[in-house]
C-alpha positions in Angstrom: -28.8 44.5 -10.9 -27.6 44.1 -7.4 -29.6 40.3 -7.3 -27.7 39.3 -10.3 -24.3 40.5 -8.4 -25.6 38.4 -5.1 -26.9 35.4 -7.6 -23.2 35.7 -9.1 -21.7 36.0 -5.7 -23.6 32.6 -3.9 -22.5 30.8 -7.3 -18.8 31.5 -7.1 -19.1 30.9 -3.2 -20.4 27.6 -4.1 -17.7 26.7 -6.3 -14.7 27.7 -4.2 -16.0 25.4 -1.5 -16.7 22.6 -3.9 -13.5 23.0 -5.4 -11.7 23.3 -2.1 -13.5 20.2 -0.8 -12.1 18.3 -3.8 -9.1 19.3 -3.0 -9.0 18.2 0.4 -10.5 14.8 -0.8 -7.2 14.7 -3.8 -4.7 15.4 -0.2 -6.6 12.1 1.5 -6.3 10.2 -1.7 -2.6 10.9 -2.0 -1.8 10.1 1.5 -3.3 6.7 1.1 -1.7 6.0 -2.1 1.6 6.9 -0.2 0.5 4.9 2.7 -0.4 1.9 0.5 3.0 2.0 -1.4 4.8 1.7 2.3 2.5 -1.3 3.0 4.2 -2.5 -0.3 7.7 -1.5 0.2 7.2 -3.7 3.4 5.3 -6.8 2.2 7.5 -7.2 -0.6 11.1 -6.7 1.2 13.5 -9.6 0.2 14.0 -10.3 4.4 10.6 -10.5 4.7 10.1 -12.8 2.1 12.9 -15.1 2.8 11.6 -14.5 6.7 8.0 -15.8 5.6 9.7 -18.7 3.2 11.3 -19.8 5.9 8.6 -20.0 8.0 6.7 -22.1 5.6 9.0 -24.8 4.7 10.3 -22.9 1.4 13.5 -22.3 -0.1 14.1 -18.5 -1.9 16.4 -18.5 -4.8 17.7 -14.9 -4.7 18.0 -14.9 -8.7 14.1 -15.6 -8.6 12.8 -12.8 -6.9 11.6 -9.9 -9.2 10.7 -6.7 -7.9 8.3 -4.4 -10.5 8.9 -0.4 -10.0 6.9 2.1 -11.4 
């Protein structure tokens, strides 16, 4: 009996770390989604745009610039 309770008790162990590693993995994930929608934010600013248009030789029409929010 008590080897089934210590069997029980290594599997249960064994799933709170797996599930706590996933959830330090789901933490990392969401930071770098948040970091990548920054990196967006940024790149697709209307300054930096007409910054970078300049730059190249290009003329921004403010009508013509779409921005796509989820």
């Amino acid at each position: 009996m008590s080897l089934l309770f210590l069997t029980a008790q290594d599997t249960l162990a064994s799933a709170n770390r797996q599930y706590q590693d996933l959830q330090t993995q789901i933490v990392a994930e969401n930071s770098h989604v948040d970091d990548y929608k920054q990196t967006i934010g940024e790149l697709t600013n209307s300054a930096r745009l007409s910054t970078f248009a300049k730059a190249h030789g290009l003329t921004v029409i403010e009508g013509n610039i779409k921005r796509v929010n989820q």
